[in-house]
VOFI-368464 format. One record per residue (C-alpha): residue number from 0; residue in one letter; x negated, y negated, z negated. Coordinates in Angstrom, 1 decimal. Layout:
BEGIN
+-----+--------+--------+--------+--------+
| num | residu |     c1 |     c2 |     c3 |
+-----+--------+--------+--------+--------+
| NUM |      A |      X |      Y |      Z |
...
+-----+--------+--------+--------+--------+
This chain:
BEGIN
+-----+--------+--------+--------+--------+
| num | residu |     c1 |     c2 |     c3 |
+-----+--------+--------+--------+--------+
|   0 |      X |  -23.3 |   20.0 |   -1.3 |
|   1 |      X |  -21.6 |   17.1 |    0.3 |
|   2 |      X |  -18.1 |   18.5 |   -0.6 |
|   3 |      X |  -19.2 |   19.1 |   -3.9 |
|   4 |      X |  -20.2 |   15.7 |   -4.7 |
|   5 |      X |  -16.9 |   14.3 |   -2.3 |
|   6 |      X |  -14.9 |   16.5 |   -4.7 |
|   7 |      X |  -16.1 |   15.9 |   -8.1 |
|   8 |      X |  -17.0 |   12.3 |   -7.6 |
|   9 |      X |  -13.0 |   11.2 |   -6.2 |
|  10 |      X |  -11.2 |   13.6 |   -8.2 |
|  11 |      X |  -12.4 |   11.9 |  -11.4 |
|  12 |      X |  -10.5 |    8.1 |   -9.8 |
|  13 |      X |   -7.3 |   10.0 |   -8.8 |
|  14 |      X |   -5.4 |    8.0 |  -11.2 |
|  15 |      X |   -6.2 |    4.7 |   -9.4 |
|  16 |      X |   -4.4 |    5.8 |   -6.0 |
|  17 |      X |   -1.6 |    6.9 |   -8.6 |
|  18 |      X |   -1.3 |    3.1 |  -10.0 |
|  19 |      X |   -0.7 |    1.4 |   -6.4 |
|  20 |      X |    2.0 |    3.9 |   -5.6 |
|  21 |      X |    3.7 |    3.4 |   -8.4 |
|  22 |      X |    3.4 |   -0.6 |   -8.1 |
|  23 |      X |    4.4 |   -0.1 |   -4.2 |
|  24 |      X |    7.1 |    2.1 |   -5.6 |
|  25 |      X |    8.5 |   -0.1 |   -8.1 |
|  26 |      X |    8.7 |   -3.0 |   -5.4 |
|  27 |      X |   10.2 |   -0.9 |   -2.7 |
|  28 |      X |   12.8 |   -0.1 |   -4.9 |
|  29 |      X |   13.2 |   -3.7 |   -6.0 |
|  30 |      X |   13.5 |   -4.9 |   -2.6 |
|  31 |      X |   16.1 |   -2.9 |   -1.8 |
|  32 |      X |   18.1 |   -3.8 |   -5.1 |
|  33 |      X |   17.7 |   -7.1 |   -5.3 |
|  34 |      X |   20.1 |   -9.6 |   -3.7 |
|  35 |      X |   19.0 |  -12.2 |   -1.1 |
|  36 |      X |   19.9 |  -15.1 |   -3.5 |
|  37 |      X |   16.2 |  -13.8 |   -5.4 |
|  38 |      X |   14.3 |  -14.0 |   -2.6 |
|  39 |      X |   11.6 |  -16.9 |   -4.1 |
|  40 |      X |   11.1 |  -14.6 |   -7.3 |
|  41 |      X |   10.7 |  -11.4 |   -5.0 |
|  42 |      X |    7.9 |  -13.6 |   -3.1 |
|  43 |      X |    6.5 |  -14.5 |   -6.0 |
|  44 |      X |    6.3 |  -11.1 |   -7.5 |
|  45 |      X |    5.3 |   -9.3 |   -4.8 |
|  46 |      X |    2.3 |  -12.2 |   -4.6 |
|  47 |      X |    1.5 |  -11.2 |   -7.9 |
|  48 |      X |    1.9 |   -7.3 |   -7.3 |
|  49 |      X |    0.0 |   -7.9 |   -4.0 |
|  50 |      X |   -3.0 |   -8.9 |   -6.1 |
|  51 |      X |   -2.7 |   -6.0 |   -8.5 |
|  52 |      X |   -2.3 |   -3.6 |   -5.7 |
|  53 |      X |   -6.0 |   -5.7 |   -4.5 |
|  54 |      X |   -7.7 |   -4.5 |   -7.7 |
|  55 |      X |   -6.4 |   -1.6 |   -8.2 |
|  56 |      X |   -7.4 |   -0.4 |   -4.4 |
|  57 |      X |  -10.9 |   -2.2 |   -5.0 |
|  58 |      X |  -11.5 |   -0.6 |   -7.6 |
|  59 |      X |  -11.1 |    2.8 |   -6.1 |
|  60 |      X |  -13.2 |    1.9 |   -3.4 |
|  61 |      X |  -15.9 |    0.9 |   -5.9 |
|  62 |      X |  -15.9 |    4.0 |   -8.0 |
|  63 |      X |  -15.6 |    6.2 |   -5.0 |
|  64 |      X |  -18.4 |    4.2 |   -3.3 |
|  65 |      X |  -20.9 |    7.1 |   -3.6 |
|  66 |      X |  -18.5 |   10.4 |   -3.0 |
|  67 |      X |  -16.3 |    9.0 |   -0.1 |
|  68 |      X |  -17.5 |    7.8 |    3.7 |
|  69 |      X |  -14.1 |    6.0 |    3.5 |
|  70 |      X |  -15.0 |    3.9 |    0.5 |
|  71 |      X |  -15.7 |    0.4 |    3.2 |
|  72 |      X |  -12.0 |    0.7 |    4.2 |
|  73 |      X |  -10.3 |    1.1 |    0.9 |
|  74 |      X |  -12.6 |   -2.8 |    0.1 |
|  75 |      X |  -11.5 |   -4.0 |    3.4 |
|  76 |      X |   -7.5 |   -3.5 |    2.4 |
|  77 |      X |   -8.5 |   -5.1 |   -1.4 |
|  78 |      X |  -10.1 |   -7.7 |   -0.8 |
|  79 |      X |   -7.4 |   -8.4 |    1.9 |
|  80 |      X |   -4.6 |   -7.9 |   -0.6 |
|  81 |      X |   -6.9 |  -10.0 |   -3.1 |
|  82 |      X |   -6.9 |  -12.8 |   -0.3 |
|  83 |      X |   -3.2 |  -12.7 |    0.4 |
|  84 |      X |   -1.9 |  -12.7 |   -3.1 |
|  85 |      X |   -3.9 |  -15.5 |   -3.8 |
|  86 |      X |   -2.6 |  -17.5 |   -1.0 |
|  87 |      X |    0.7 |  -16.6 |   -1.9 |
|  88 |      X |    0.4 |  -17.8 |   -5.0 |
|  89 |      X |   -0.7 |  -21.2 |   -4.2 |
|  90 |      X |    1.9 |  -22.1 |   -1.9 |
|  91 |      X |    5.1 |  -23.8 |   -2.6 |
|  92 |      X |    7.9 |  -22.0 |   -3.4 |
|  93 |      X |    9.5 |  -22.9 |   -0.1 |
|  94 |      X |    6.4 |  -21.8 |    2.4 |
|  95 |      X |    5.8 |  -18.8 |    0.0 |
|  96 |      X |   10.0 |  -17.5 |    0.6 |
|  97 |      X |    9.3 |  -18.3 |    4.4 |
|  98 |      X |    6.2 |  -16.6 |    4.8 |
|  99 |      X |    6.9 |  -13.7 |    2.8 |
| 100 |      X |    8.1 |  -11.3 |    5.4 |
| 101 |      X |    5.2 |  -11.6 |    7.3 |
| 102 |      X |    2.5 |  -10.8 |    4.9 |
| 103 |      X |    4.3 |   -8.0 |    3.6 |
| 104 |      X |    4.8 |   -6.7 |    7.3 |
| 105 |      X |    1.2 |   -6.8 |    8.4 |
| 106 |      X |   -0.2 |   -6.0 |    4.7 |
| 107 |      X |    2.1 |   -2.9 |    5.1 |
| 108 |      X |    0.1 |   -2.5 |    8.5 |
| 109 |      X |   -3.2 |   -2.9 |    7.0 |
| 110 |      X |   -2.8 |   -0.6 |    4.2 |
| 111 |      X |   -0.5 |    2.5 |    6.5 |
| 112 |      X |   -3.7 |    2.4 |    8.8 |
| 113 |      X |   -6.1 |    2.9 |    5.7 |
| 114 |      X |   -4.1 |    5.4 |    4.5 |
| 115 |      X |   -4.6 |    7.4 |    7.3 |
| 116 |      X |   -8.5 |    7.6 |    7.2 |
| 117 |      X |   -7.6 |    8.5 |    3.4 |
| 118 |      X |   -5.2 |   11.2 |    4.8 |
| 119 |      X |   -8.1 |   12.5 |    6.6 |
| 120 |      X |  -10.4 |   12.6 |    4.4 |
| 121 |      X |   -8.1 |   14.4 |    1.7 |
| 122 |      X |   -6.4 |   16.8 |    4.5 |
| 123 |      X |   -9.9 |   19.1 |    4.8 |
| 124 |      X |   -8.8 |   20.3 |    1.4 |
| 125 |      X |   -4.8 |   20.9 |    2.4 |
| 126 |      X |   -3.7 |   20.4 |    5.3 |
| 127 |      X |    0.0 |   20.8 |    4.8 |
| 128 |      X |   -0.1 |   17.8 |    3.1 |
| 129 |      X |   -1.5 |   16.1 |    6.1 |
| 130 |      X |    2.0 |   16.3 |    7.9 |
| 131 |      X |    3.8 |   14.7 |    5.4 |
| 132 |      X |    1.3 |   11.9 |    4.1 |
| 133 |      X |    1.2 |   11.1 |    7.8 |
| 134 |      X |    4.7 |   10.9 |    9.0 |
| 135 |      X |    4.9 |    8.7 |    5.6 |
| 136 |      X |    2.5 |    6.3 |    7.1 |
| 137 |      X |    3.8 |    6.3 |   10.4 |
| 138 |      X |    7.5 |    4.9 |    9.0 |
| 139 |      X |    5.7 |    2.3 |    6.6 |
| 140 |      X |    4.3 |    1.2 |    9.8 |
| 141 |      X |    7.1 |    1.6 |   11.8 |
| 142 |      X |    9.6 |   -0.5 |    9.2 |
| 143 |      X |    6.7 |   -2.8 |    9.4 |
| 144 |      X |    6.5 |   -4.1 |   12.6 |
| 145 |      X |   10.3 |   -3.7 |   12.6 |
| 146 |      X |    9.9 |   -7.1 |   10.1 |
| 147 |      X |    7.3 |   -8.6 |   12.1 |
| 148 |      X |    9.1 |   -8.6 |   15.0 |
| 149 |      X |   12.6 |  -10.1 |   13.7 |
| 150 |      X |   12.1 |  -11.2 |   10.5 |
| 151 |      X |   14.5 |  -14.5 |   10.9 |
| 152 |      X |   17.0 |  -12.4 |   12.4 |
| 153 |      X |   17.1 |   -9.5 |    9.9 |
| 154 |      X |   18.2 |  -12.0 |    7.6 |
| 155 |      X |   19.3 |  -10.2 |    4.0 |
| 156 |      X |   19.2 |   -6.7 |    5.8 |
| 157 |      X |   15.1 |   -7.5 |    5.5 |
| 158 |      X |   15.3 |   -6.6 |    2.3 |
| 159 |      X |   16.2 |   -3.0 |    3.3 |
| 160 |      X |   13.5 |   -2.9 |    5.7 |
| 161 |      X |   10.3 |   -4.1 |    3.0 |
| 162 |      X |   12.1 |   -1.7 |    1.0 |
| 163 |      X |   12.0 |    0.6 |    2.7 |
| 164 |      X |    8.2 |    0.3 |    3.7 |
| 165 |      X |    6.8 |   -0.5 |    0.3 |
| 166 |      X |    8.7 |    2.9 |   -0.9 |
| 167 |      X |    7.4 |    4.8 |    2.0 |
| 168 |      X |    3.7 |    3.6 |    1.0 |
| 169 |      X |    4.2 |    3.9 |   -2.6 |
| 170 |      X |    5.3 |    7.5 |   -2.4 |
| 171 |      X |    2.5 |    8.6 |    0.1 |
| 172 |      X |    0.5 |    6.7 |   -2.7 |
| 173 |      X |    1.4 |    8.8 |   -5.3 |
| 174 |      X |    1.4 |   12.0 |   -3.2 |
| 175 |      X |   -2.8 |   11.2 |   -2.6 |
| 176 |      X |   -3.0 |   10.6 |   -5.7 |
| 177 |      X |   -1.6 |   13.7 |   -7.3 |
| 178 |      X |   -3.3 |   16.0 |   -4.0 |
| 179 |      X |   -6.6 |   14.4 |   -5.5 |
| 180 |      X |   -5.9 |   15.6 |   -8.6 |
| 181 |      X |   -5.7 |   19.0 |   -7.4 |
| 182 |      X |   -8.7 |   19.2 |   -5.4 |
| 183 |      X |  -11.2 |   21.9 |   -6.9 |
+-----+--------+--------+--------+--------+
């Protein structure tokens, strides 16, 4: 009965999982494109994406409130992103470049660790998956504290390195998404 109503009731929102990958994605790939010389605009995008990401992961959680025992974690992570992206945005331009490396490194943090409850939750319908989704997770973390730790000295290679998370997150995103989907 419970996997019933797990199944029916989250299958129905697996678009929303779907939309954060792809905004993840899309900034990943960004990040790694885009020369240092952007690096305000990239803050201030990713602010903006950041509080996107927020309501498109608090939405999930609301919707899914009644069919997942996850759902308290997935409004932990928005309202976190919610917070942060609205910080970012009111900062100057200056303390919002400066700063960015370390939001994105411990937002990347925030949202890998939620992940992984999500992981678990999904894998009791495929656990193949599991393996991947988590070794995903474990690199956006990974490439994560990699920026904490040395942001300064990373210098334009930190591009790489966010890159390199956001896409890691976005695609484990979108793989969630699509193994929701499937669920029957």
């Amino acid at each position: 009965m419970l996997r019933t109503k797990f199944v029916s009731g989250v299958t129905k929102y697996w678009w929303l999982p779907l939309l954060t990958g792809l905004v993840c994605l899309a900034f990943g790939i960004w990040s790694i494109c885009a020369p240092a010389q952007a690096l305000p605009i990239i803050a201030m995008a990713f602010a903006i994406g950041l509080l996107i990401v927020g309501i498109f992961d608090g939405a999930w959680g609301i919707a899914t409130a009644k069919f997942n025992p996850g759902w308290g974690w997935d409004i932990c992570v928005a309202i976190i992103d919610i917070i942060a992206g609205i910080w970012m945005l009111n900062m100057s331009e200056a303390n919002m470049t400066m700063t960015f490396l370390y939001i994105v490194g411990f937002w990347m943090i925030f949202a890998a660790f939620s992940g992984i409850g999500q992981v678990f939750a999904v894998s009791l319908f495929n656990p193949l998956a599991t393996i991947l989704a988590v070794l995903l997770l474990v690199a956006t973390i990974f490439f994560s504290f990699w920026l904490i730790i040395n942001p300064i000295g990373l210098g334009v290679t930190a591009w790489i390195w966010v890159g390199i998370a956001l896409c890691c997150f976005g695609v484990f995103k979108i793989s969630m998404a699509c193994k929701i989907k499937g669920i029957r």
